[in-house]
C-alpha angles and dihedrals in degrees: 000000000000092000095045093051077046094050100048094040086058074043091060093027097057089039085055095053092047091052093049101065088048087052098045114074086034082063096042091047079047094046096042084055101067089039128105118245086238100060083028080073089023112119128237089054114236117219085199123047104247083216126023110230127173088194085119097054091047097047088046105092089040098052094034108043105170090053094099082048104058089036093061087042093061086036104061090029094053097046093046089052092053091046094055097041093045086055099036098042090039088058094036087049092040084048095044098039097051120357114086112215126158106273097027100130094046091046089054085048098053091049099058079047093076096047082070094057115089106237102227085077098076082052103094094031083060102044088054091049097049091053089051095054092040094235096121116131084021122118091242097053083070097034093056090054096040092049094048090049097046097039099079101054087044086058098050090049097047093045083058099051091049088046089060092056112104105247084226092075084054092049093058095047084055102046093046082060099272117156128216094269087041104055085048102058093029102049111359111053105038085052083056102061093124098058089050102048090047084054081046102054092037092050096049087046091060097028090054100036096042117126124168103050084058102052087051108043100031104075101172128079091219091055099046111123121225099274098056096033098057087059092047086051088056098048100044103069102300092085091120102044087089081166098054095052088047090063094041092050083042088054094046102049093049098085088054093051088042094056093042094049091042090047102032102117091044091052096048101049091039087052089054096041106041093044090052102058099026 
């Protein structure tokens, strides 16, 4: 009794350590931003603001004026890319989990091919494409990318989840006149809600923190999401207001904190799931 009290106290222990370091630069980023610029440079360094101010959230917008700007970039870019991953995973799951056709198994393989792909290499074939269609520094010209990149994974997942529904519910559907499309919005579907809110919540986490892709394909300062447009606020000339930039960091992962707290219980159980039978 006494080893394995032992055993599961070094467990928690060790889980502890390792969230700590996660947690800790998103509380110093929190903590900075409450701070003064005055005690932010002040030495020695305080772990606590001696006095809680919200001066950088107020002279935010003021200082930082394309901030709006880049938040309602990411925010537009990065809904319409769920929405579309969630529809279009959730049909080719739903394809791929219960429904036979010729080339099923090579389609599926195909598919988990691409997972293994990084996925800075489509970044130079798409930004030749884009040009080419005219589309760069559009909305679209992020949403396509981000959709292709998320959609895979979304499919494995919800393949798994579908995989997990008794045949017998599908049986009954059927038998009570239901057709393909209808046992799949009527029954399927809404008895898979924890697989699409965890392809929800993973796909709003990339959408919203990708960088790269936006800096390329996005050319102009107004259309920047938040990502890209927080490091062009520091370089150009708020380097110092260390203060400032905390506020602005604290504002734009709220939203990713927010989905995963609200849809917690449903990711955890969809990642088990749907990793379990994909």
């Amino acid at each position: 009794m006494f080893k394995k009290r032992l055993s599961k106290a070094f467990y928690i222990s060790g889980l502890g350590f390792v969230a700590a370091i996660f947690i800790f630069p998103i509380l110093w980023i929190l903590l900075t931003s409450f701070k003064s610029n005055v005690e932010i440079f002040k030495t020695p360094i305080t772990y606590l603001p001696h006095k809680f101010t919200l001066e950088n959230y107020l002279s935010m917008f003021k200082q930082l004026p394309y901030y709006i700007f880049f938040f309602r970039n990411s925010t537009i870019i990065t809904l319409s890319t769920v929405i579309l991953v969630i529809i279009l995973s959730s049909l080719g799951g739903y394809a791929f989990g219960r429904l036979e056709f010729k080339g099923k198994g090579l389609f599926f393989s195909f598919i988990m091919a691409i997972l293994a792909i990084p996925y800075l290499v489509y970044l130079i074939p798409v930004y030749m494409m884009e040009a080419k269609l005219n589309i760069l520094d559009t909305y679209i010209a992020l949403i396509l990318p981000y959709v292709a990149l998320n959609l895979p994974f979304g499919i494995f997942l919800m393949r798994g989840i579908f995989r997990t529904i008794p045949s017998e519910m599908e049986d009954a559907a059927k038998i009570d006149g239901c057709n393909s499309f209808q046992v799949f919005y009527k029954i399927m579907l809404p008895l898979s809600i924890q697989g699409v809110a965890t392809v929800g919540v993973l796909t709003f986490v990339a959408a919203w923190g990708e960088f790269l892709f936006a800096l390329t394909l996005m050319e102009s300062s107004i259309m920047k999401t938040l990502p890209v447009g927080i490091v062009l606020l520091r370089d150009e000339g708020q380097s110092w207001a260390y203060g400032l930039l905390s506020a602005a960091v604290v504002i734009s992962i709220i939203p990713v904190i927010l989905s995963f707290i609200v849809l917690q219980k449903y990711f955890i159980r969809g990642m088990i799931e749907g990793s379990l039978k994909g």
